[in-house]
DSSP file (Angstrom, degrees, kcal/mol; ACC not computed):
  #  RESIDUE AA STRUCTURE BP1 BP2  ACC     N-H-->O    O-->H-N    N-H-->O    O-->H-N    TCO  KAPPA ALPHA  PHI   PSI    X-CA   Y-CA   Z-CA
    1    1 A X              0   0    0      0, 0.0     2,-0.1     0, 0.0     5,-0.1   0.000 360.0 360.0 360.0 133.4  184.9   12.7  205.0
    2    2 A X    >>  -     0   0    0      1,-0.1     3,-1.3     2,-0.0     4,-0.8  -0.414 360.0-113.5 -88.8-177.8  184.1   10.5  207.8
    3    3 A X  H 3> S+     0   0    0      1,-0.3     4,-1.4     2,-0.2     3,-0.3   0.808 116.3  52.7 -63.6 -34.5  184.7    6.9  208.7
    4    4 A X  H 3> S+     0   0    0      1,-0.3     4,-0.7     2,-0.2    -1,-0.3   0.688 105.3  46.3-101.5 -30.6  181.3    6.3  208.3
    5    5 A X  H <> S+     0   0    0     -3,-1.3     4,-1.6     2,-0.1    -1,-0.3   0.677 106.7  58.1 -90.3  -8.5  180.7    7.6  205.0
    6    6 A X  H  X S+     0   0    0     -4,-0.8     4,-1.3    -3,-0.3    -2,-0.2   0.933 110.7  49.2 -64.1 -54.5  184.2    5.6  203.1
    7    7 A X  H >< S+     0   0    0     -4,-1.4     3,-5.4     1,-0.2     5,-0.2   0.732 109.5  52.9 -57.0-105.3  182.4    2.1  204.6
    8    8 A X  H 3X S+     0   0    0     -4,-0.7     4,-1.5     1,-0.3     5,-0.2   0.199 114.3  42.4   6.9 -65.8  178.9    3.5  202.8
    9    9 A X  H 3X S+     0   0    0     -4,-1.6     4,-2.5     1,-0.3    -1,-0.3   0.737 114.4  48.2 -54.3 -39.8  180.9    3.8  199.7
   10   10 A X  H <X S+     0   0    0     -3,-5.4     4,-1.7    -4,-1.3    -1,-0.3   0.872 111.5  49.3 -86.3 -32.8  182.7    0.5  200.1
   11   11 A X  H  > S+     0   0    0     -4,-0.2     4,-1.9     2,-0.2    -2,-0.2   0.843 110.6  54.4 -54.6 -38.9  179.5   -1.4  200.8
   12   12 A X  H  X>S+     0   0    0     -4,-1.5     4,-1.8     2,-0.2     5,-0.6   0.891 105.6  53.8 -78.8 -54.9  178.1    0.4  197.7
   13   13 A X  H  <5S+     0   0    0     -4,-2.5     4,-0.5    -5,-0.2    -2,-0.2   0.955 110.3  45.0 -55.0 -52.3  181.0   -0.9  195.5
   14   14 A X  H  X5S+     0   0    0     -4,-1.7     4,-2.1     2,-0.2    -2,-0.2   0.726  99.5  60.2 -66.1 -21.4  180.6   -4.1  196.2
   15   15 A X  H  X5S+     0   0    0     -4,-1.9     4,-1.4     1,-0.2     5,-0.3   0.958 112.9  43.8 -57.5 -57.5  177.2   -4.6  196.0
   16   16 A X  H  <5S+     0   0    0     -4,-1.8     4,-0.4     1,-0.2    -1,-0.2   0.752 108.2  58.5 -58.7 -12.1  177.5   -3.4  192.0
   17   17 A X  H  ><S+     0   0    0     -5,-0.6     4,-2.6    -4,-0.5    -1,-0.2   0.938 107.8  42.2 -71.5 -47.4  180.3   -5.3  191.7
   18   18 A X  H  X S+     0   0    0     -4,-2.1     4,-2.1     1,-0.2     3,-0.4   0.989 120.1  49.1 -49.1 -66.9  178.1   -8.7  192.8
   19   19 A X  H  < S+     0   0    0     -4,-1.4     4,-0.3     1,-0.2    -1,-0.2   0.415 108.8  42.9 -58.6  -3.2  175.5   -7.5  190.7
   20   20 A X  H  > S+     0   0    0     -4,-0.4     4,-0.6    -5,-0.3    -1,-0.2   0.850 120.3  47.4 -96.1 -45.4  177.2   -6.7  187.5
   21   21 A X  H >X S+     0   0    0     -4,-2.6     3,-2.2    -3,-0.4     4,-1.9   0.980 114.3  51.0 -65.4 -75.0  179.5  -10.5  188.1
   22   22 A X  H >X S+     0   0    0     -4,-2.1     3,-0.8     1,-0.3     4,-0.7   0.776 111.9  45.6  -6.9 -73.9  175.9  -12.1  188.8
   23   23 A X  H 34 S+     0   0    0     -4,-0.3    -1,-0.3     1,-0.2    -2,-0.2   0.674 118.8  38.1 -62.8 -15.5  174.4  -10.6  185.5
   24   24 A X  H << S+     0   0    0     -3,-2.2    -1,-0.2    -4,-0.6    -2,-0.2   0.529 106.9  63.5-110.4   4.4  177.4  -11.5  183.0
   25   25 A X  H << S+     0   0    0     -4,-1.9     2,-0.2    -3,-0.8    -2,-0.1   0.550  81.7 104.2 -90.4  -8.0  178.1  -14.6  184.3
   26   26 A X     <  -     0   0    0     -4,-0.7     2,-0.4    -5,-0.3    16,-0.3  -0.306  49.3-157.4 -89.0 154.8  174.8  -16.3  183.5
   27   27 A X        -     0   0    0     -2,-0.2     2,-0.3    14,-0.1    16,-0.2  -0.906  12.9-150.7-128.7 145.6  174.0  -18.8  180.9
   28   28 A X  E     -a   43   0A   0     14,-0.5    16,-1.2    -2,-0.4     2,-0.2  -0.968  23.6-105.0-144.1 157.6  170.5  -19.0  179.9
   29   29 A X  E     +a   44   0A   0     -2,-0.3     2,-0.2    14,-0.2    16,-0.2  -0.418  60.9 142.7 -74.3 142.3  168.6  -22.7  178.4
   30   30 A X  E     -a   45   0A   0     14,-3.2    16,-0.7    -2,-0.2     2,-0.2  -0.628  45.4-107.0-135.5-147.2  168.1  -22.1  174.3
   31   31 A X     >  -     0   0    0     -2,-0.2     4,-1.7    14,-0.2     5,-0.2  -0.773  38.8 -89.8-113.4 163.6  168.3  -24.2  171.1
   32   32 A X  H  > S+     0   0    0     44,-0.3     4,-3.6     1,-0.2     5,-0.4   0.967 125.9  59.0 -43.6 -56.7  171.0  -24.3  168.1
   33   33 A X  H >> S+     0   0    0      2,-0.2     4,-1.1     1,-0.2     3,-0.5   0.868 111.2  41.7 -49.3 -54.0  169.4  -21.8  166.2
   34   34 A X  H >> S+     0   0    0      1,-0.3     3,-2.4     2,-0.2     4,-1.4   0.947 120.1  47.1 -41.9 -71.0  169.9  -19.1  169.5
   35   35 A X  H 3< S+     0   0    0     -4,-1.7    67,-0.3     1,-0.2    -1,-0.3   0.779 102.4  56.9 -36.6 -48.3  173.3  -20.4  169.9
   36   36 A X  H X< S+     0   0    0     -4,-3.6     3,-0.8    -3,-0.5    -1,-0.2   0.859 108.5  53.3 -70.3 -17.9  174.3  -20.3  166.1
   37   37 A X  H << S+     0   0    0     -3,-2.4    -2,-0.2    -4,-1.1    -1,-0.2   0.900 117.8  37.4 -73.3 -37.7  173.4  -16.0  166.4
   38   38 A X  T >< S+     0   0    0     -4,-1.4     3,-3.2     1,-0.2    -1,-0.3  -0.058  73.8 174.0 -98.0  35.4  175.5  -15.6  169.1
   39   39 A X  T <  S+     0   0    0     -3,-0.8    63,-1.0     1,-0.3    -1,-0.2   0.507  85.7  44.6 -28.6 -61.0  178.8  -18.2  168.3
   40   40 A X  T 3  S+     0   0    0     61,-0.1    -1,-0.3     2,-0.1    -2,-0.0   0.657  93.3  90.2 -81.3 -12.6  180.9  -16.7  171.8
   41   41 A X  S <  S-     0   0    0     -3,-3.2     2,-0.6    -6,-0.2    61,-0.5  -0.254  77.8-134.2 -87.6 161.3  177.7  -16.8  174.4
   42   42 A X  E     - B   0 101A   0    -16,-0.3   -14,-0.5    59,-0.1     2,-0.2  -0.896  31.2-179.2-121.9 156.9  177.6  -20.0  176.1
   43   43 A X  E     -aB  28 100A   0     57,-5.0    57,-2.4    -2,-0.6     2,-0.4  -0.782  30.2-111.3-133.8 171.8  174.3  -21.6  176.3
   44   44 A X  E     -aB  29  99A   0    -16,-1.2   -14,-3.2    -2,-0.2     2,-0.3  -0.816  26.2-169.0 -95.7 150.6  172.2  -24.6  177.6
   45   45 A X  E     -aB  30  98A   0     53,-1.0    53,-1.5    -2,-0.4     2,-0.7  -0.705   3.2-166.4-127.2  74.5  170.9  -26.9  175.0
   46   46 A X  E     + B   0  97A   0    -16,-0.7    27,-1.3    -2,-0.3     2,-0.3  -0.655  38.6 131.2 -95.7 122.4  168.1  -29.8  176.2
   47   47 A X  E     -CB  72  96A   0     49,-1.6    49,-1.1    -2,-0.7     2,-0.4  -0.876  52.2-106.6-158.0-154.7  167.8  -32.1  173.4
   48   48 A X  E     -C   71   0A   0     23,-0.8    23,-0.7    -2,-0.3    47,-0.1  -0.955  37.0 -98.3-143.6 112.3  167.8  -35.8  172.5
   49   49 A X  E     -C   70   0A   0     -2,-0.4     2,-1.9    21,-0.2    21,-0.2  -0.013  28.2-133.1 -19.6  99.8  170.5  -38.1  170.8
   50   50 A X    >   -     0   0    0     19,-2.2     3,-1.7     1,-0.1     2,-0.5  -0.482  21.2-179.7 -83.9  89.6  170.4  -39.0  167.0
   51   51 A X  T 3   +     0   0    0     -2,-1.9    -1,-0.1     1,-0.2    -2,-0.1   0.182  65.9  68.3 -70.9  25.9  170.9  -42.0  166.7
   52   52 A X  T 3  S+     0   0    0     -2,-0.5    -1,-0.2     2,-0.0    -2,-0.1   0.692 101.7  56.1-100.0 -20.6  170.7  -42.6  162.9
   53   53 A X  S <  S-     0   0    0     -3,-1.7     2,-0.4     1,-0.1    16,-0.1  -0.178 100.3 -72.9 -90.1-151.6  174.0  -40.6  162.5
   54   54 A X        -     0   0    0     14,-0.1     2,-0.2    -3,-0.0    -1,-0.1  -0.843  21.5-157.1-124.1 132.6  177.2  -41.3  164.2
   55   55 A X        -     0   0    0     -2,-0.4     2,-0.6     1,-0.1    13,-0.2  -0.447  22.1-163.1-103.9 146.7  178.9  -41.2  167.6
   56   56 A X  B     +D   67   0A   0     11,-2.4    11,-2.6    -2,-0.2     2,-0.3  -0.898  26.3 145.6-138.5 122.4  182.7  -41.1  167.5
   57   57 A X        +     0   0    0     -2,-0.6     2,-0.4     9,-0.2     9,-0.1  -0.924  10.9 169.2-153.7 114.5  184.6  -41.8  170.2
   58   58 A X     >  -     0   0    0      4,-0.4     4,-1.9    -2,-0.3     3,-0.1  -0.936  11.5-171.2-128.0 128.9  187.8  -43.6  169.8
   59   59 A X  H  > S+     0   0    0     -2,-0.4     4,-0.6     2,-0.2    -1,-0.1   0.810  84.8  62.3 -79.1 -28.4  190.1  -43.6  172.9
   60   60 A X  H  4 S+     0   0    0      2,-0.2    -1,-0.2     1,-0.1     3,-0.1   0.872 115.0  37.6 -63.9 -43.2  193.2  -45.0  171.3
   61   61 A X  H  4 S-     0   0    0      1,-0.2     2,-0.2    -3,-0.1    -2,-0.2   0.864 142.2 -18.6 -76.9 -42.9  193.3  -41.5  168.9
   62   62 A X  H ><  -     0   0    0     -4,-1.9     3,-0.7     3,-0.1    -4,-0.4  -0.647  58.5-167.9-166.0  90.9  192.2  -39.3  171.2
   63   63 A X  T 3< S+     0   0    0     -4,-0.6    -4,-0.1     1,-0.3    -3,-0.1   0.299  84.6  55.6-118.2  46.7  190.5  -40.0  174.3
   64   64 A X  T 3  S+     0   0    0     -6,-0.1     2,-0.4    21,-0.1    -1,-0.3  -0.388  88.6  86.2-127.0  60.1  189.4  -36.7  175.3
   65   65 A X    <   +     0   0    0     -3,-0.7     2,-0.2    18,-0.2    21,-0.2  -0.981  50.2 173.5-156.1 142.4  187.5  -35.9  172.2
   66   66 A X  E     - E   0  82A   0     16,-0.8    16,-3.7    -2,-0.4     2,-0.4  -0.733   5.3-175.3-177.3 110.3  183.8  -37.1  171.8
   67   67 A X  E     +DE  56  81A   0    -11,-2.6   -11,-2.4    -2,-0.2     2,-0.3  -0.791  13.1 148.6-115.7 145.5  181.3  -36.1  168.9
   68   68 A X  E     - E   0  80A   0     12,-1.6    12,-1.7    -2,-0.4     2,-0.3  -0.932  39.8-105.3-145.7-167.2  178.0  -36.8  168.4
   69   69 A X        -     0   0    0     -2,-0.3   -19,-2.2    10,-0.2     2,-0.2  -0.985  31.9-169.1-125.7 153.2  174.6  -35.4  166.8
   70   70 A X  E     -C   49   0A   0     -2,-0.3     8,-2.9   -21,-0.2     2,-0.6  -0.905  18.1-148.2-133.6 161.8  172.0  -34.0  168.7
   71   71 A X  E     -CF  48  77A   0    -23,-0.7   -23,-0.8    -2,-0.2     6,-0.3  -0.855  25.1-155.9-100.6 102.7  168.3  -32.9  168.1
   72   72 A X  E >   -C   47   0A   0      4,-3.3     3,-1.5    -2,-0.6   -25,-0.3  -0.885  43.6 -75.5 -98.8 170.1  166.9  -29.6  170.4
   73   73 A X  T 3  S+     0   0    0    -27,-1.3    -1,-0.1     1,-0.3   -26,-0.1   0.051 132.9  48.5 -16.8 -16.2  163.9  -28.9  171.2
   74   74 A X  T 3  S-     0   0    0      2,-0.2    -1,-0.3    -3,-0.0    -2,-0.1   0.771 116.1-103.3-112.4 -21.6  162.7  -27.5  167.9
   75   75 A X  S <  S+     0   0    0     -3,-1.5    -3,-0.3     1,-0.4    -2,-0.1  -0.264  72.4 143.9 118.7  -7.7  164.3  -30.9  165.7
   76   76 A X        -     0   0    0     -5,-0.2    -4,-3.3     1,-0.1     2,-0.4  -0.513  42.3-148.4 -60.6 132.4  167.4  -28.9  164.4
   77   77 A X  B     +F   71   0A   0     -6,-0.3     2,-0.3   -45,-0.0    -6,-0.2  -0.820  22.6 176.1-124.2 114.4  170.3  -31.6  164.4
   78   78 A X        -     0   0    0     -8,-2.9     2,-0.6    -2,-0.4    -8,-0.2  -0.655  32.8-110.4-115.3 174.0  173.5  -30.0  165.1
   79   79 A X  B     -g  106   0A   0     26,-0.8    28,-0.7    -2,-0.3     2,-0.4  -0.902  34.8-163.3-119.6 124.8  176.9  -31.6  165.5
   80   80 A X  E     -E   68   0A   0    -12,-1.7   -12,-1.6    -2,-0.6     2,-0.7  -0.857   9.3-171.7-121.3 127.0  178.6  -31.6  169.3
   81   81 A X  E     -E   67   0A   0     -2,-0.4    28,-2.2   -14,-0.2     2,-0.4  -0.881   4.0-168.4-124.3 138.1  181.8  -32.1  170.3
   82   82 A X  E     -Eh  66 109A   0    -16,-3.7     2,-0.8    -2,-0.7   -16,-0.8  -0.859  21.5-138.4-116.1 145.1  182.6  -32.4  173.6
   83   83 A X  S    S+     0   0    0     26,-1.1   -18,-0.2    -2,-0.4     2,-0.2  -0.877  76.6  65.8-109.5 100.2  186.2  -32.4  175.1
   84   84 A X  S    S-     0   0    0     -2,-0.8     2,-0.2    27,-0.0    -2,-0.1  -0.792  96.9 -65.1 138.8 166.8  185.9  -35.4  178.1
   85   85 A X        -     0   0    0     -2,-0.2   -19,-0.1   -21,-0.2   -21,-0.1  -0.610  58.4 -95.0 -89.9 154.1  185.3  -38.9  177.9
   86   86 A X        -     0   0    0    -21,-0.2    -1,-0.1    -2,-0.2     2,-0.1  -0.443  51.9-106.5 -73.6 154.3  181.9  -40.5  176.5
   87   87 A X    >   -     0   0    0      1,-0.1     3,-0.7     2,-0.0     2,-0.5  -0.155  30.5 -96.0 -74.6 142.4  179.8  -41.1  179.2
   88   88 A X  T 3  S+     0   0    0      1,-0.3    -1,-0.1     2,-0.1    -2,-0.0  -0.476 115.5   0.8 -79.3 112.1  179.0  -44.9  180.6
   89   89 A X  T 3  S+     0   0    0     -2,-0.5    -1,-0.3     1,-0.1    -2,-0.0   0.970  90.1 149.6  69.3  61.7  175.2  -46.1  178.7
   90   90 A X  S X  S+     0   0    0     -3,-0.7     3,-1.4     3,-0.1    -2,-0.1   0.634  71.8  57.1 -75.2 -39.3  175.4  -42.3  176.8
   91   91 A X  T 3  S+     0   0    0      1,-0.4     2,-0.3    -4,-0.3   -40,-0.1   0.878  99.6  53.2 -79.9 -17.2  173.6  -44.1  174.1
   92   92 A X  T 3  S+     0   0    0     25,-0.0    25,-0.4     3,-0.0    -1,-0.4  -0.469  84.6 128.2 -99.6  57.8  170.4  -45.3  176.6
   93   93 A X    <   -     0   0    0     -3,-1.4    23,-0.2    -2,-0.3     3,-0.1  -0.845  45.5-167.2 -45.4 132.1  170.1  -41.5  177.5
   94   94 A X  S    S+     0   0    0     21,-2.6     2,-0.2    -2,-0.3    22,-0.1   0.862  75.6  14.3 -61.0 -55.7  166.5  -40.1  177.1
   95   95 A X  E     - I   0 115A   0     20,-1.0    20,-1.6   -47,-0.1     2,-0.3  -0.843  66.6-165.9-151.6  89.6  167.5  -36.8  177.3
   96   96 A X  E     -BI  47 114A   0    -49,-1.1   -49,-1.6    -2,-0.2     2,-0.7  -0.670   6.3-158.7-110.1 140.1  170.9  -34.8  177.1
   97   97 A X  E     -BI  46 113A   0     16,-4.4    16,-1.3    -2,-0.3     2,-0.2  -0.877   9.4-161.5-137.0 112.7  171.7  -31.3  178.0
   98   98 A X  E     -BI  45 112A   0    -53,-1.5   -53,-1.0    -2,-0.7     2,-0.4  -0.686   4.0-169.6 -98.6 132.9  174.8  -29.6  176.5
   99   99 A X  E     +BI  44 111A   0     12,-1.3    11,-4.0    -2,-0.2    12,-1.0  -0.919  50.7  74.7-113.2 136.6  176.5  -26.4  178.1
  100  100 A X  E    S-BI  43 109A   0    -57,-2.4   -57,-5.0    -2,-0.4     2,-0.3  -1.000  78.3 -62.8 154.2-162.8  179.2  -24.8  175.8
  101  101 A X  E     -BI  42 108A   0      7,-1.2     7,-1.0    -2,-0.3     2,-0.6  -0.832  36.3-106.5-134.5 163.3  179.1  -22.5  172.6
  102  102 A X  E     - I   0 107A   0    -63,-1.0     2,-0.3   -61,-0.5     5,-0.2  -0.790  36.3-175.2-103.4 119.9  178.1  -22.6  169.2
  103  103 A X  E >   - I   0 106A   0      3,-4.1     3,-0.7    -2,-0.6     2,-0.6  -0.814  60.6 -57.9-119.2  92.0  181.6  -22.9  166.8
  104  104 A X  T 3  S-     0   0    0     -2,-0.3   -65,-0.1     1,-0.2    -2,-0.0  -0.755 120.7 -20.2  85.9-129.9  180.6  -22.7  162.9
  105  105 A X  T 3  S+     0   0    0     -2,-0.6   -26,-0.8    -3,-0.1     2,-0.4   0.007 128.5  71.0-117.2  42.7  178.5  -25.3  162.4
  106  106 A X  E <  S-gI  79 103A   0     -3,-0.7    -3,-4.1   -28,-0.1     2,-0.7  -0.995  71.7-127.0-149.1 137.2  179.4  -27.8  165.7
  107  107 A X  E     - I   0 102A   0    -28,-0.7    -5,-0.2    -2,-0.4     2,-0.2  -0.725  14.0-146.1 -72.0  77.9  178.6  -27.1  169.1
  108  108 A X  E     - I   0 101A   0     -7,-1.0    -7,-1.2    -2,-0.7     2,-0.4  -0.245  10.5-159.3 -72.0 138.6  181.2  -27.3  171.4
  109  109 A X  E     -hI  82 100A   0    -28,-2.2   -26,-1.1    -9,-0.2    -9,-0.2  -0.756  18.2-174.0-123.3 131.6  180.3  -28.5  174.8
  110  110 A X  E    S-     0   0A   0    -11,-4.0     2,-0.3    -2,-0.4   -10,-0.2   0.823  86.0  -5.4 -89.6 -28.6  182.6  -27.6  178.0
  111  111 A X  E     - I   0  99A   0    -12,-1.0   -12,-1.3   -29,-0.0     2,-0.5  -0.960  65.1-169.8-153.9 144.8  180.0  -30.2  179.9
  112  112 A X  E     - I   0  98A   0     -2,-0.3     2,-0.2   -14,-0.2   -14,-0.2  -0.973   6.8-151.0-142.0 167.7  177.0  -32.1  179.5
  113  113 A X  E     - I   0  97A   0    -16,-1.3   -16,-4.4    -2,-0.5     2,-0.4  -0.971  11.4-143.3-146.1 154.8  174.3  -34.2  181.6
  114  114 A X  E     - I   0  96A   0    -18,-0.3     2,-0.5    -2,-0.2   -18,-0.2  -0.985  11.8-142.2-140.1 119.0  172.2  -36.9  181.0
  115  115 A X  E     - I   0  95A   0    -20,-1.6   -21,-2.6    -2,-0.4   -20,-1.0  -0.667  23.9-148.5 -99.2 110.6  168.9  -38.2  181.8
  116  116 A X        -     0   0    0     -2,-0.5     2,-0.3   -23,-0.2   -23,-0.2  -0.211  30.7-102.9 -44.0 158.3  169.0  -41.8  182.3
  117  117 A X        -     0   0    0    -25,-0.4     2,-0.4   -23,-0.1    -1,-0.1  -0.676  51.4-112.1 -87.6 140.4  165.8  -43.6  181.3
  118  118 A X        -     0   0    0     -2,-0.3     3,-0.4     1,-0.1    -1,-0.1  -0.518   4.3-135.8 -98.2 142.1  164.1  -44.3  184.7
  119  119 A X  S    S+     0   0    0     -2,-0.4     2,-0.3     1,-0.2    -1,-0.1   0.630  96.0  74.0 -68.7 -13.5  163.8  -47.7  185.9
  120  120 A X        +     0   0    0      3,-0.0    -1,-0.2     5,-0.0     2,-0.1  -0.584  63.3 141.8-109.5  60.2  160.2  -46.7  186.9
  121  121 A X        -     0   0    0     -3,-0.4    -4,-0.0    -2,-0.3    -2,-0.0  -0.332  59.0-110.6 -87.4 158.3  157.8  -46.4  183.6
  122  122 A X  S >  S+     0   0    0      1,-0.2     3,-1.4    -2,-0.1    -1,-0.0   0.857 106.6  68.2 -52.8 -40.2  154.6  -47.3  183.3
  123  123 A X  T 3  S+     0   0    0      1,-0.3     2,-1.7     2,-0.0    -1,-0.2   0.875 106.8  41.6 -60.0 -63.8  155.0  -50.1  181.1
  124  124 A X  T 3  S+     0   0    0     -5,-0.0    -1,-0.3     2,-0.0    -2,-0.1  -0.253  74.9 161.6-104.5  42.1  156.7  -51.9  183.6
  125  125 A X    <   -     0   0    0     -2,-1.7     2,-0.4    -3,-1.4    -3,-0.1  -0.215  46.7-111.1 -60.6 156.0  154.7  -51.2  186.8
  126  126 A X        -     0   0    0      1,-0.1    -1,-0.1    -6,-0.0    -2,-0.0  -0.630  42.6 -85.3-101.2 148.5  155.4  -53.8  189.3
  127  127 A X        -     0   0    0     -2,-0.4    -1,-0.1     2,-0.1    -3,-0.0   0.016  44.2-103.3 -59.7 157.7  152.7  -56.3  190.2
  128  128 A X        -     0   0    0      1,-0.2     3,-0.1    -3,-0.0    -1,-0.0  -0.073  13.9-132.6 -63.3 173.5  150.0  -55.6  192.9
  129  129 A X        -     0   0    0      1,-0.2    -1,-0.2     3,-0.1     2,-0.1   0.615  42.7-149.3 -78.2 -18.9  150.3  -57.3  196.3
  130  130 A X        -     0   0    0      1,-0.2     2,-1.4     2,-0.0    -1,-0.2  -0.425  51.4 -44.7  84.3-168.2  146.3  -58.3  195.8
  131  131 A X  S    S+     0   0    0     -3,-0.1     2,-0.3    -2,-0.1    -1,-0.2  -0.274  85.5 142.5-109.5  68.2  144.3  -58.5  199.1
  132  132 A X        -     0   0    0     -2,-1.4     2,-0.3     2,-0.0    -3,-0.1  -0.619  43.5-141.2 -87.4 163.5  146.7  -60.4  201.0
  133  133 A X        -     0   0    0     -2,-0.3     2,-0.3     0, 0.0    -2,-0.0  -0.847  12.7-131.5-128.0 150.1  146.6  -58.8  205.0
  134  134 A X        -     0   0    0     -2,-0.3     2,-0.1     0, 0.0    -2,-0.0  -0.981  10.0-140.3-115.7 130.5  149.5  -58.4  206.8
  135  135 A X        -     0   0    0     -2,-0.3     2,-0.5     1,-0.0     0, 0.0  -0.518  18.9-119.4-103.8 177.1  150.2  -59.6  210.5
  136  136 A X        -     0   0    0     -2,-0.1     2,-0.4     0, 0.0    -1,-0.0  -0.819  36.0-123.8 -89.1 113.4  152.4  -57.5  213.6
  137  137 A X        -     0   0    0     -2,-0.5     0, 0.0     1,-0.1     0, 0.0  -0.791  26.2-119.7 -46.2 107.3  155.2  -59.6  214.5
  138  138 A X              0   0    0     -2,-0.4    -1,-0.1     1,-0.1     0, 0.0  -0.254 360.0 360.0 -35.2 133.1  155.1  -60.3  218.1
  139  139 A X              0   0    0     -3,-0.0    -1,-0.1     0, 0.0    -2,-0.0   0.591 360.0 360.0-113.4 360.0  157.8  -59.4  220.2
């Protein structure tokens, strides 16, 4: 064989190698219910914070252990416990998005993020300037 066809070969291996890591390595966004069919696959989760039940985070017992309950996108209310400390204003999140796997009937989450509520709603537009004119500063 020549030199030239062992490279071929070695180029060829690695490209299926990328593309088989690429393809098992991927996590794709669902809901609990997806998550609960598949407990070991690890998923994304966009849902929203229930705030009637209850978030438990006590740092004195354990303070890398942090549960709450969460709603997805369809209203199913799972319980998620996430292994990290709770997050600064977690409870004024809009919108929280859990990465991890579905264990039983609790979600365990390796990481989450969290959509602050934006200082820039309608409700609170800030007032116009009106028809004031503005002059060029000399210099």
């Amino acid at each position: 064989m020549k030199t030239y066809h062992i490279i071929l070969i070695i180029i060829i291996v690695i490209a299926i190698g990328v593309i088989i890591s690429t393809f098992t390595d991927t996590s794709t966004y669902s809901n609990f219910a997806e998550a609960g069919k598949y407990p070991g696959k690890e998923y994304h989760i966009i849902g929203k914070l229930n705030k009637d039940k209850p978030i438990v985070y006590d740092s004195k017992v354990d303070a890398n252990r942090f549960t709450f309950f969460m709603s997805d996108e369809k209203g199913l209310v799972k319980q998620v416990e996430y292994r990290g400390t709770k997050p600064q204003d977690f409870e004024k999140s809009e919108q929280v998005v859990v990465m991890g796997c579905m264990d039983g009937e609790t979600f365990k989450a390796s990481s989450l993020l969290l959509k602050c509520p934006s200082k820039y709603n309608d409700k609170k537009k800030p007032e116009a300037f009106g028809q004031k004119e503005f002059s060029k500063v000399k210099s």
